[in-house]
MARDO-239722 format. One line per 5 residues: number of its first residue (from 1); for each residue x, y, z of C-alpha. Coordinates in steps of 0.001 Angstrom, whole numbers. Each point is the difference from the previous one (the first is absolute). Example, Ala and Ser with C-alpha at 12.3 -4.5 7.8 and 13.67 -1.06 7.14 Angstrom:
REM MARDO-239722
1 = 12300,-4500,7800; 1370,3440,-660;
***
This chain:
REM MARDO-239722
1 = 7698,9762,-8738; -2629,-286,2037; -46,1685,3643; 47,-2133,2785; 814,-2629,-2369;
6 = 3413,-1554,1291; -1039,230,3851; -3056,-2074,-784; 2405,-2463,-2088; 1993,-177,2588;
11 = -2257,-1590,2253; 67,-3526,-1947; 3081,-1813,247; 3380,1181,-1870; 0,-3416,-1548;
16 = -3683,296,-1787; 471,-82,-3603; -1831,2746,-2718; -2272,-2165,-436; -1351,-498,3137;
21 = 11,4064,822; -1908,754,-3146; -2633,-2513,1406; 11,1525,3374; -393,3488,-1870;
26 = -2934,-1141,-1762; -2070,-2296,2527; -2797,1593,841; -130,1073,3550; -2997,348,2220;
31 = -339,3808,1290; -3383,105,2517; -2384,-1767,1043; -2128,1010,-3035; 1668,-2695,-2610;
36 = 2038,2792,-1787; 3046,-1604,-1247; 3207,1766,-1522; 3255,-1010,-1092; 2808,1398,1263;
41 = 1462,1371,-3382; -3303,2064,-386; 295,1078,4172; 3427,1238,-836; -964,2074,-3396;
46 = -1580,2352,1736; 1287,1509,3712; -653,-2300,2297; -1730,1022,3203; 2311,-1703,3626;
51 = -2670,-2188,609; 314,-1380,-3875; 4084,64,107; -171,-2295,4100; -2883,-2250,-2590;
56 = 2321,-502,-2391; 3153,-697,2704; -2528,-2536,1992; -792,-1612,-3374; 3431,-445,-1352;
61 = 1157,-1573,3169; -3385,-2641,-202; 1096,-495,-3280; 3583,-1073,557; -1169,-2071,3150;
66 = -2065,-1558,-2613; 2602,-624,-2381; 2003,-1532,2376; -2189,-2612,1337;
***
């Protein structure tokens, strides 16, 4: 198990399917203003710095607000 794993799954909504999480895990997610994308799977293989972990939170919640419209 990854760490950090279920807090950042818990920001989408407890109805979103497996489906759905493994695409949030592996969208690619915009990190600076440089164009240097990563996905959250590969954020979360390796310790993620506070900044990366309130990314990933801020990200998961776009992504459900997204899902929902």
């Amino acid at each position: 198990m990854l760490s950090h794993l279920e807090e950042i799954l818990q920001c989408l909504p407890q109805e979103t399917d497996a489906i759905t999480r493994v695409s949030f895990l592996t969208s690619p997610v915009p990190m600076d203003g440089k164009g240097t994308v990563r996905t959250p799977l590969e954020i979360l293989q390796k310790v993620p710095s506070d900044q990366e972990l309130m990314l990933l939170r801020r990200e998961a919640n776009l992504f459900a607000r997204h899902m929902a419209s």
